[in-house]
N, C-alpha and C positions, 0 to 999 in steps of 0.2 A: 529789820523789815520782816513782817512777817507775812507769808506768802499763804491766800486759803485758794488751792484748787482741789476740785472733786476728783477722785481715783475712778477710774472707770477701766475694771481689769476680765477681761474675756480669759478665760480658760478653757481650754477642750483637748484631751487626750496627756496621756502621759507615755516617757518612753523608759523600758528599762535598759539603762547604759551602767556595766562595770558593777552589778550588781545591786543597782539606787533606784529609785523608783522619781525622776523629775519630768515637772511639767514642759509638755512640748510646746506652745504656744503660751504667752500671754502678752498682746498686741497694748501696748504702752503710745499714745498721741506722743508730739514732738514738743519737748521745751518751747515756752512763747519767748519771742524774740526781745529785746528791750526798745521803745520806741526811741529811735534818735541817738541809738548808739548807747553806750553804757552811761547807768545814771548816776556810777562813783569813783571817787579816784583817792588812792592814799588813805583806804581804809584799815582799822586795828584788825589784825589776825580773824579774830572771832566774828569780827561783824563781816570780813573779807568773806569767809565761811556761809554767813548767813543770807549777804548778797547775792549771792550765785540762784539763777533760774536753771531750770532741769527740769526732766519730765517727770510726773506724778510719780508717787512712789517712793522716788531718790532723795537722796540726803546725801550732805557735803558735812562735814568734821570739820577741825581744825586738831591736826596731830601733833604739831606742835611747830611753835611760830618767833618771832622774834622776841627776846632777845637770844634766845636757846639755837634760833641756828640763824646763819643769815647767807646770802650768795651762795647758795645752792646751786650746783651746776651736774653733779650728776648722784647718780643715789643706786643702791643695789641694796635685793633683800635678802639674807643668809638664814640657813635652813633651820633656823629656829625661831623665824620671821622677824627678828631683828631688822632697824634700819639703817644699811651705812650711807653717809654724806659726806661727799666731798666740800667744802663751801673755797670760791675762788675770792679772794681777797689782792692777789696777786693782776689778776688780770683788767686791765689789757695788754700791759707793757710785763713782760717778763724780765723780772728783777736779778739784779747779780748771784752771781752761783755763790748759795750758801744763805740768802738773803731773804726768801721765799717766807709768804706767810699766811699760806692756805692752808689748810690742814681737813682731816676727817674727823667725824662724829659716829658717834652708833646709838642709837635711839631704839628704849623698850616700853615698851605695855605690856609691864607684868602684871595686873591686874584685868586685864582684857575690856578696858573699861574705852576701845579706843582711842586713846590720847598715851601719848608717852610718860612715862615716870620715873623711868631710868637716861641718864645724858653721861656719855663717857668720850670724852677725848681721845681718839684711838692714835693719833701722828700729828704734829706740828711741823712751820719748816718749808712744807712743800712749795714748789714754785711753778706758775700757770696749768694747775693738775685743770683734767677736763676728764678724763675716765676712770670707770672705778666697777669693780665687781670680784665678787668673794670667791672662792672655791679653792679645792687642790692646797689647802693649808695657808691660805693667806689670802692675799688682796693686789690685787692686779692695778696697778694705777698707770693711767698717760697723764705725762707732766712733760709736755716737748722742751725737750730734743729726746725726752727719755719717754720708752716702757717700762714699767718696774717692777717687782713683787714682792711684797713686804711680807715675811711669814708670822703666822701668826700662831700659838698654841691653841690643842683645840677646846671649844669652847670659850675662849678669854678674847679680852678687847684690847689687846694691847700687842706689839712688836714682839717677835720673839728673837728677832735679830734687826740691823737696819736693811733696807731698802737693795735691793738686789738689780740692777741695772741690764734687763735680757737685749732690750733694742735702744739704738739711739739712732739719732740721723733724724727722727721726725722734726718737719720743721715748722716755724712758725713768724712767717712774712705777717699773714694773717691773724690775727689771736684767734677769732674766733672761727675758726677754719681748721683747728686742729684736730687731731685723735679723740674721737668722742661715743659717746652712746654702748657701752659692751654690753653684750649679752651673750650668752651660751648658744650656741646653737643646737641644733637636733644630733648633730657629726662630733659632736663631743669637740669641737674649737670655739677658741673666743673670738668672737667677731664685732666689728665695729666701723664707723664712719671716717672720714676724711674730708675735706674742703677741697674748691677748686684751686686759689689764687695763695693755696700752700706749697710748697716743692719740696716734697720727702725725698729723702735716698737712705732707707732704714736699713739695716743691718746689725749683726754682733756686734760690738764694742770692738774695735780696733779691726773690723771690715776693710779692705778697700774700696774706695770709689768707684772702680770698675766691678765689682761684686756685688752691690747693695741694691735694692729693690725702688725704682720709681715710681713716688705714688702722690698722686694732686689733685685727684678724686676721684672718690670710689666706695670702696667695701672691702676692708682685710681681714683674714682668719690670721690668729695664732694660736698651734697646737699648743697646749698646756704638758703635755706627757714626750713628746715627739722634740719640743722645744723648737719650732720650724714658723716660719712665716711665711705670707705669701699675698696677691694680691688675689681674692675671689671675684670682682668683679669691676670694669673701669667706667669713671664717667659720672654727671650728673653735678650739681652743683655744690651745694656747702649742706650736705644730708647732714642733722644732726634726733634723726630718728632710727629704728630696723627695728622687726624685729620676724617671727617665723610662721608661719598659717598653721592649719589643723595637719598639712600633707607637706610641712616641712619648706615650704616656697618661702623665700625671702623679699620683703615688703619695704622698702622705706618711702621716705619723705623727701621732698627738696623743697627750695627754696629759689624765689625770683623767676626760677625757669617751672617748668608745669610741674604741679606738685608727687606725681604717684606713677614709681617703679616698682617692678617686679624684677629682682635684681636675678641672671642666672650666672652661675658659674664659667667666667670665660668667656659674658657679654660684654661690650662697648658698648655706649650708652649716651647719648645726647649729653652734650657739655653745655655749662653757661659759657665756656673761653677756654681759648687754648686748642692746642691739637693731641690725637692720641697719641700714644709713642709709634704706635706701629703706622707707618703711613701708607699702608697697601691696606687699611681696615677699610677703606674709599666711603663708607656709611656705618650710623650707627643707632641702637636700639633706641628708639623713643617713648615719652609718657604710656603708659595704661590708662589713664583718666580720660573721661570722653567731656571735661568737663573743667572750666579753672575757678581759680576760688578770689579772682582778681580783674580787674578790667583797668586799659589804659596803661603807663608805663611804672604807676606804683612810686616814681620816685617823686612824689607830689601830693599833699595835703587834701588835694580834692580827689586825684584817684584812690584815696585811698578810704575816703569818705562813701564814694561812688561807687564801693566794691563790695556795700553791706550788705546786698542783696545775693552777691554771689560768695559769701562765706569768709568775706572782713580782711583778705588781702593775701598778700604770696609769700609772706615769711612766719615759717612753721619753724615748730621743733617738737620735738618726741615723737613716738610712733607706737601704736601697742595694735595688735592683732588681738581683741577679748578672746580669751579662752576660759577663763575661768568660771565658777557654779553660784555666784551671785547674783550678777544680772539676769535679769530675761533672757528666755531664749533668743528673741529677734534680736539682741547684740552681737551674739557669739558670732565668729568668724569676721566682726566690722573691724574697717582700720581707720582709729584714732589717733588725729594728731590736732597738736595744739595749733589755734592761726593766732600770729602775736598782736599782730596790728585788730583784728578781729577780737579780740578779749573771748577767743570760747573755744569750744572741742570741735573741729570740722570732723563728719564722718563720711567715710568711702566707703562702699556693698563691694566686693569684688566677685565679677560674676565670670566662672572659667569659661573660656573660648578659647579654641585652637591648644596651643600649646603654653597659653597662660590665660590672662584675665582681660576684663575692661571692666575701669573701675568708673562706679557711678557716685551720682553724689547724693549720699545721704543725707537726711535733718540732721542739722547742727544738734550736738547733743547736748552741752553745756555751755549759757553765756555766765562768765563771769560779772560782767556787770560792771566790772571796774578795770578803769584805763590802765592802771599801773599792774594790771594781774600780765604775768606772762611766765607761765609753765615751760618748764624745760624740757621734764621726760615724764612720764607716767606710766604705772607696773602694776598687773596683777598680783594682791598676797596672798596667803593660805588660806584665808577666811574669801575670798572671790570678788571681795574690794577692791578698786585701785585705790593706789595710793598717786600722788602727784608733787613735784616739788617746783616751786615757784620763787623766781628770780626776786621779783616784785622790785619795779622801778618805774619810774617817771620816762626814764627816758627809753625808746621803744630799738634802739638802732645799736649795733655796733658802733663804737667809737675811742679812738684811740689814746681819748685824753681821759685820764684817771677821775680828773674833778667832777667828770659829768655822770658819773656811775653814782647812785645811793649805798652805803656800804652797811644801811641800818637795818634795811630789812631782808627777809628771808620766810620762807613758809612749806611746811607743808600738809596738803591736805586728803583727807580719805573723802572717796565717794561710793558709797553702799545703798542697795536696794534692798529695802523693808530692813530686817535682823539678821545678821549673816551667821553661820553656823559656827561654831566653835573651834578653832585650828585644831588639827592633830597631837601638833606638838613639837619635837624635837626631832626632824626626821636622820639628824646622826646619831642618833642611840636606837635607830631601829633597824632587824635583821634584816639579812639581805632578802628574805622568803617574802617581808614587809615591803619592802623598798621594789620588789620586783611585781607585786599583786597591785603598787602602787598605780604602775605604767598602765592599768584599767580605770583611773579614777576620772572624773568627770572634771577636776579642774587641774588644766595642765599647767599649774604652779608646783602641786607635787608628783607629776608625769617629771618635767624636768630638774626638779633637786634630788629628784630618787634615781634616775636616771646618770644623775653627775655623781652620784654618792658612789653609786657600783661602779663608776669609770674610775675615783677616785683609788676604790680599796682593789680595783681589779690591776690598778697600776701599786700597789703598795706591797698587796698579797699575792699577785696573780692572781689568773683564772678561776671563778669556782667553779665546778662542774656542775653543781646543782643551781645556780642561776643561768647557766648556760641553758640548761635540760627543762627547766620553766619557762625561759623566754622562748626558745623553741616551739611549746606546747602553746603558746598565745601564739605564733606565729603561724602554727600550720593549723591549729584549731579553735580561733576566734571569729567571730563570721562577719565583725567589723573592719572594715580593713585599714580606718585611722587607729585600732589599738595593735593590729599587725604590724601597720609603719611602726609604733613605738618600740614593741618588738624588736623589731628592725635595728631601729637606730641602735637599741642598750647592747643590741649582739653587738652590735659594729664596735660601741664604745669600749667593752668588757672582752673582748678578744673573742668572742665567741663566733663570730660572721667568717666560718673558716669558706672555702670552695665548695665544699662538701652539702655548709646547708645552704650557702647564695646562689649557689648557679640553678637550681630549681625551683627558684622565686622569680627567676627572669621568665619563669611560663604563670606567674600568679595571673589570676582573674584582672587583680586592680594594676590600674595601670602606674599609679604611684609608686607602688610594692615593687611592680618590676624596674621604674627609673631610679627608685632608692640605691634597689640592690646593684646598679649598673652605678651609679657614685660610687658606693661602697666599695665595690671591687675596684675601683680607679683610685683610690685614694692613696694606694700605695705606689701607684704608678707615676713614673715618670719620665723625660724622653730618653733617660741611658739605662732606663728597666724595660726588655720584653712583655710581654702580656704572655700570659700561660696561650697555647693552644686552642683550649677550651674558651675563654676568653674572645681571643681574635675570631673563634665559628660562631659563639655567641651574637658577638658583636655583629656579623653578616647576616646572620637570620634576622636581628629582631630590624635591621636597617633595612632589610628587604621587604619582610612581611608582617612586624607589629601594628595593627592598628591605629595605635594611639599615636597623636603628636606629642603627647607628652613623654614621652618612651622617645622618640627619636628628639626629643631637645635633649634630654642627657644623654644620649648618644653622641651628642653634637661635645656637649660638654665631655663628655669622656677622650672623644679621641683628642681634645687638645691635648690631654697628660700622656698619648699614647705616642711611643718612636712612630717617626711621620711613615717609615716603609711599612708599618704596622697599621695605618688608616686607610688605606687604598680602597679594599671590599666593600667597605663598609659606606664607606663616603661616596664609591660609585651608586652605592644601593640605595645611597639618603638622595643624592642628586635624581634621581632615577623619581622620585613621587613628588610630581607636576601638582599635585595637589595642594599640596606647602606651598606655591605661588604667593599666596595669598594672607599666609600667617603670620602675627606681629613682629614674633621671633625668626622661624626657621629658618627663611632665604640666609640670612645675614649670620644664624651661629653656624649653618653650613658652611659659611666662606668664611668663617672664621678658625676653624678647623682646615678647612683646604687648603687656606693660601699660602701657609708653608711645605707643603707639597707641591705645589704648583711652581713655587717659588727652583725646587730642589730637583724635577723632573721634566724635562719640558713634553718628552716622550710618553710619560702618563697623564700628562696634563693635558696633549691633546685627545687621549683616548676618554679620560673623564669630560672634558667638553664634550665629545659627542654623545656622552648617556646624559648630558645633564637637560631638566626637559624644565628648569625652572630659567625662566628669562634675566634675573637680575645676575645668577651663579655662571650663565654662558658668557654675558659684558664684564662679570669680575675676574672669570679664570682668563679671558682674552688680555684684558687690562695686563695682569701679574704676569702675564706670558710676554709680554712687547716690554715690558717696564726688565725682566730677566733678560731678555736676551738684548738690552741696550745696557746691560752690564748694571741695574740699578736692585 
């Protein structure tokens, strides 16, 4: 099908970022929709490819397609823009131990001709794998009951030993509800999804059950360097998207329940089922979307017909925050995720308020066109393309019978506007002086593998001091303050984020800069570690008198890692601003921080009820005070 629309592309101004000279506007009309729903189904790779409507400009590839890869379920790109692929062959029913026959691929374009022409087998074997992402000498895989890490030599595509077993216990009631979606985060951890109607109890290998971590949906970090796990945030339904904003905020997807969170550290979070563990949480964070992308109860043929007007239905997967230097400017900062039932890309605006966002609903940005298309995850590369990897079946549902999955096809595809510039290159053979002028670049594909690179040798080699003393100098003398956060972060990751230079960033202009550096300083914190001194007064000024609501949500988020007699100040200071009343967040991560204090003092707990001047935080420390003192 070959599609003739006119380009009609407005230009005006340019800005100069990180030393590049790009265009700050060019206002692109929206993809036209297909009439009556998609006009294909069960198309060959290439014409899959050519089917797809998009807006002027864009152009969809085909990178390579069946028979080269097929069941595609999760994908990461390695810093030589390599592709690796999980394909699940295994799922739905997770086969006997030892029995597994899913396995990874890695896929190259040495030629830069966009399409692959390198195909290497990198592991066979595996059993119900669902996550997958490279770094720190190897490949991180979730294959439930396990997390794994396969080492790799550098540069090469193959094992350098077998499969290394960090977490087990994750489980899988659910197949499709498991461990999913990793990506790096800005804090130097690997973070990822969880399903609801799964019940994890993760731990070391040979953990007890009384020590192991519950988790049945959510958002988990694990340190790569630290070797530590933890839950970052609870709740939500069977996300199988994240990923991070320009200021480090965490974004996903859901599914059946309203589709768009802003996930914070230490939030609870509207569930499709089930209760939270903590049952004094008495409420919990809901949607950011002002907006759903479904009508009716979805579980029915006509509502799901019915719902193509508002964005093709409730079951998503992938997530991607555009950052990178291909698109148009009007993309950057949108979050994209796929809608399945829907055949296309639904886009979110997220516009900040308060202490987060509300998320609108953008033009649909890609209709596939064809009923069997359904995209898993989608990632920016080094060249400012996404890439996308697609399931491609017939049947549109989980399901637990193996015969109804197609096992034949598999795809993936690039989507680029106009000619995209020519990658870098190899960014692990580049110095650190390289890797750190990087964290200025205008597409934050090589902001974050340059960024993991100097975590990587800063844990091999140590500290340098001369990346220290360059990040530094963007920190205190860049007048952008999203390449200051970057700053930010690579100190944190590189050891460099001593006391010395973070506690003087909690007076920064921007108010991200200051809530960064209040994570950062908590990260090592825990409730059988003190807080330095300096810290604990920090903590009370910025809770008494910061402006920002964003500045006191990670406050909110900090003192949960803080020894509870170490939150007092602080927490009377945040109860104390009536003005939070009203914000999506605050009421609720303030009393989620208090009510183990509430819980432990009843003496302060009445003195904090009478500063507290927000009406839901007066009925919850009441509650937690009557529920204490009947011994519960």
């Amino acid at each position: 099908m070959k599609l003739r629309i006119s380009l009609c592309v407005l230009l005006s101004g340019a800005a100069l970022i990180g030393g590049a000279v790009y265009a700050d506007t060019i206002t692109i009309p929206p993809a036209t929709a297909p009439t009556g729903g998609p006009k294909f189904a069960g198309l060959a790779p290439e014409e899959a490819a050519k089917a797809m409507l998009m807006p002027p400009g864009f152009n969809a590839t085909l990178f390579a397609g069946e028979p080269d890869v097929k069941q595609p379920i999760a994908f990461a790109i390695d810093d030589r823009g390599r592709i690796w692929v999980a394909e699940a062959y295994t799922y739905p029913v997770r086969a006997a131990e030892g029995q597994g026959k899913d396995r990874i691929l890695v896929f190259e374009d040495t030629n830069g001709d966009g399409k692959f022409d390198k195909r290497t087998v990198f592991m066979e074997g595996l059993n119900l794998v669902s996550g997958l992402e490279v770094g720190f000498g190897g490949v991180w895989v979730g294959a439930a009951p396990y997390f794994m890490f396969i080492p790799v030599k550098d540069g090469e595509t193959k094992p350098a030993g077998p499969p290394q077993i960090l977490l087990d216990g994750w489980a899988y009631e659910d197949t499709h509800e498991t461990l999913n979606t990793f990506t790096w985060g800005p804090d130097g951890w690997l973070y990822g999804c969880h399903g609801v109607f799964t019940h994890s109890k993760v731990g070391r290998p040979g953990t007890p059950d009384s020590q192991r971590t519950p988790l049945n949906a959510g958002i988990w970090r694990y340190h790569p360097v630290k070797r530590t796990f933890e839950v970052f945030a609870e709740g939500s339904s069977n996300p199988w998207g994240i990923d991070f904003d320009e200021h480090g905020q965490c974004i996903i997807e859901a599914c059946v329940i309203p589709h768009l969170y802003h996930m914070i550290q230490g939030g609870r979070f509207e569930r499709q089922a089930g209760q939270h563990f903590n049952p004094y949480v008495y409420d919990d964070i809901k949607t950011i979307a002002d907006h759903l992308h479904y009508r009716g109860n979805q579980w029915n043929d006509n509502d799901r017909r019915g719902s193509d007007d508002l964005g093709g239905g409730h079951a998503h997967a992938g997530g991607m925050v555009y950052l990178g230097d291909n698109w148009p400017a009007q993309y950057r900062g949108k979050f994209f995720m796929n809608n399945i039932h829907g055949s296309r890309l639904n886009m979110d605006v997220l516009e900040p308020k308060g202490s987060g966002f509300v998320g609108h609903h953008g033009a649909d940005f890609v209709y596939f066109n064809d009923s069997w298309s359904q995209i898993v995850n989608l990632e920016y590369g080094p060249d400012g393309s996404v890439f996308l990897i697609d399931w491609y079946d017939k049947n549109q549902c989980h399901d637990r019978k193996p015969e109804v999955h197609d096992r034949s096809n598999g795809r993936i595809f690039k989507i680029s506007y106009g000619k995209p510039a020519a990658p870098l290159g190899d960014l692990s053979k580049m110095s650190d002086a390289k890797l750190v002028q990087l964290q200025l670049h205008k597409n934050e594909w090589y902001v974050r593998h340059a960024r993991r690179i100097l975590q990587e040798r800063a844990q091999k080699n140590g500290a340098n001091p001369k990346v220290k003393a360059a990040l530094v100098k963007i920190l205190k003398e860049n007048p952008d303050p999203a390449r200051q956060l970057r700053a930010l972060w690579a100190l944190g990751v590189t050891g460099g984020l001593t006391e010395e230079v973070a506690l003087p960033q909690l007076k920064n202009p921007d108010a991200y800069v200051r809530a960064w550096t209040i994570q950062l300083l908590a990260e090592n914190q825990n409730p059988t570690v003190n807080l330095s001194a300096d810290q604990v007064a920090e903590y009370k000024r910025l809770a008494a008198s910061d402006p920002s609501p964003v500045v006191r949500l990670y406050l909110a988020s900090a003192l949960q890692r803080a020894p509870v007699d170490q939150r007092w100040d602080a927490l009377t200071a945040l109860c104390e601003h009536g003005e939070d009343a009203g914000d999506h967040n605050l009421p609720l991560m303030y009393w989620y921080a208090a009510e183990p204090c509430v819980a432990k003092d009843a003496t302060r707990a009445v003195a904090l009820l009478g500063h507290a001047k927000i009406p839901l935080l007066r009925e919850y420390i009441t509650r937690r005070m009557a529920a204490a003192a009947a011994g519960k």
